[in-house]
matplotlib code that plots the C-alpha trace (Angstrom):
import matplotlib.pyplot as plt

x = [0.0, 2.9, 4.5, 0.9, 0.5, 4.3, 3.9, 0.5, 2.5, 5.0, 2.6, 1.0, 4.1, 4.6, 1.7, 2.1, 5.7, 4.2, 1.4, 4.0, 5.9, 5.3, 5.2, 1.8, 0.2, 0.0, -2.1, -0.5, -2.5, -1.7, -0.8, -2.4, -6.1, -6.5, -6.9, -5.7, -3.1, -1.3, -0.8, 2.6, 4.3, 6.3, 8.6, 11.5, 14.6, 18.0, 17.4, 16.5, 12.8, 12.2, 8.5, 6.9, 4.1, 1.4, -1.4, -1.9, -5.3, -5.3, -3.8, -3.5, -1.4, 0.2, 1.7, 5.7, 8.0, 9.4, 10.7, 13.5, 16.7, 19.0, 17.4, 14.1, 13.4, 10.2, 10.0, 6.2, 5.4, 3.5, 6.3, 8.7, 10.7, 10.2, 11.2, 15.4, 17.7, 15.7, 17.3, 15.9, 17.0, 15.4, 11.6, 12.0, 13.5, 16.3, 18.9, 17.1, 15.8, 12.3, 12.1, 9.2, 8.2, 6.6, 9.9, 12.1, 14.3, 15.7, 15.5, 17.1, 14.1, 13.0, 10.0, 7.8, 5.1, 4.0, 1.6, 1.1, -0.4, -0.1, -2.3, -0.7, 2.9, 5.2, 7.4, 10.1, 11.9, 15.2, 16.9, 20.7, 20.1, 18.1, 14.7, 12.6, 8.8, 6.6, 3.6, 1.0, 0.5, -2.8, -2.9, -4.5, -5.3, -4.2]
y = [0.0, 2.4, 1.9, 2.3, 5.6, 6.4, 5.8, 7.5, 10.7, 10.2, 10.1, 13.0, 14.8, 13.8, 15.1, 18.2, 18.6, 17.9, 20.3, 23.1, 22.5, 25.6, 22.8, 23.9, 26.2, 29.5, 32.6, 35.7, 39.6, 42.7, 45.2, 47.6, 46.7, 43.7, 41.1, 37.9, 38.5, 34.9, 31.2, 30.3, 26.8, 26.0, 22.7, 21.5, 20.7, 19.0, 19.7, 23.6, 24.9, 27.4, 29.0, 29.7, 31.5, 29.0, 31.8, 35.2, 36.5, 39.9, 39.7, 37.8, 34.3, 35.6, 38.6, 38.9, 39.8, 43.4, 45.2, 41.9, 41.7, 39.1, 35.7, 36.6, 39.6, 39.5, 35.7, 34.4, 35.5, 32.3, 29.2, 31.6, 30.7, 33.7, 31.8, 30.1, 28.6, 28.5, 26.5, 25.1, 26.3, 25.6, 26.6, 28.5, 28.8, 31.1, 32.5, 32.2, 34.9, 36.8, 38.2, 40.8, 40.8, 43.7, 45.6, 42.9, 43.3, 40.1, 40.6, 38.3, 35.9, 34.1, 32.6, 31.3, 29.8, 32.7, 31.5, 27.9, 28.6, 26.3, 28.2, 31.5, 31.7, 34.9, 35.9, 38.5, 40.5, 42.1, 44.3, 45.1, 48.5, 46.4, 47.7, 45.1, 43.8, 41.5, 39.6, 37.0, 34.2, 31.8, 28.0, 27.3, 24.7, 24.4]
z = [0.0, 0.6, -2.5, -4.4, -2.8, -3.6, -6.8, -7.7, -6.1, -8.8, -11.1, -9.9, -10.1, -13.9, -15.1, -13.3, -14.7, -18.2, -18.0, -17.1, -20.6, -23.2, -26.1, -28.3, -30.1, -27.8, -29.0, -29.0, -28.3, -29.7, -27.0, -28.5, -29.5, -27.2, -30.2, -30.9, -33.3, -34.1, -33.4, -32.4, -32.2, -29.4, -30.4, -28.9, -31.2, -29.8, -26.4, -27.3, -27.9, -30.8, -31.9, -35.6, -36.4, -37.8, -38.3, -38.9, -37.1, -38.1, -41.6, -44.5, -44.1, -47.2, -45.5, -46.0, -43.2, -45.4, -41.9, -42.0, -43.0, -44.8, -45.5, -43.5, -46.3, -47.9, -46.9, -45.8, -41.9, -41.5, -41.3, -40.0, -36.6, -34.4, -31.3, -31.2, -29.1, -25.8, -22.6, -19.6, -16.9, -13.6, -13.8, -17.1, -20.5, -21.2, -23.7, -26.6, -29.4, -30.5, -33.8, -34.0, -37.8, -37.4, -36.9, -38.4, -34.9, -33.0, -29.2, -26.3, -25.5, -21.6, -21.4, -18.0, -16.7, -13.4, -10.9, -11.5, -14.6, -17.6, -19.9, -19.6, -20.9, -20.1, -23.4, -22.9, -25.4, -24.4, -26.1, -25.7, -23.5, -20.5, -22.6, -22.1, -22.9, -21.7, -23.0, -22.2, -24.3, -24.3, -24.8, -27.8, -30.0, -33.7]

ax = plt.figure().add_subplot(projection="3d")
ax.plot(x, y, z, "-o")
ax.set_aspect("equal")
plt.show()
């Protein structure tokens, strides 16, 4: 019996650990009207997690990122990996990368779950000067 009660607080444990992972589709607002604005893919790749936008909400999935620079120029917005190089580390995921598309600028990226909650992911943009930004992402579904 202790061993069965052991175990189901293992299991317990697992699920919780799994529930707290930032792999999925996450919704992402505008900060300025309030709207959904995009669908974002959170995937993990060799041990690192990176993010693409899947879905335009408030434009055309045709739209083309013009504000980047090198390779990204004029490529599709949609299919494009906004999110790179993220690590674990502890309770979050650090010392990754954002690209805004909007201004075609790359920021340092962290990422977190705050208050227990699985459906609500923190994304921070840094940028060199200690400027930072901070948004709420939702769970979604594709």
């Amino acid at each position: 019996m202790k061993y069965l009660f052991s175990l189901l607080l293992l299991c317990g444990a697992l699920v919780s650990l799994s529930a707290q992972s930032p792999i999925g589709v996450w919704k992402t607002i505008d900060d300025n009207s309030g709207q959904a604005r995009s669908k974002v893919e959170i995937y993990e790749q060799n041990g690192k997690l990176y993010g693409k936008i899947i879905d335009l909400l408030l434009k055309p999935d045709d739209t083309v990122c013009d504000a980047c620079k090198g390779k990204l120029k004029d490529q599709p917005v949609v299919g494009m990996v906004i999110i790179e190089d993220l690590s674990t580390y502890r309770d979050y995921w650090k010392d990754g990368t954002i690209l805004d598309p909007e201004s075609g600028s790359t920021y340092g990226c962290s990422i977190w779950f705050e208050d227990g909650k699985s459906d609500e992911l923190q994304v921070r943009g840094k940028h060199w000067t200690g400027l930072y930004r901070t948004q709420t992402w939702y769970r979604s579904t594709k």
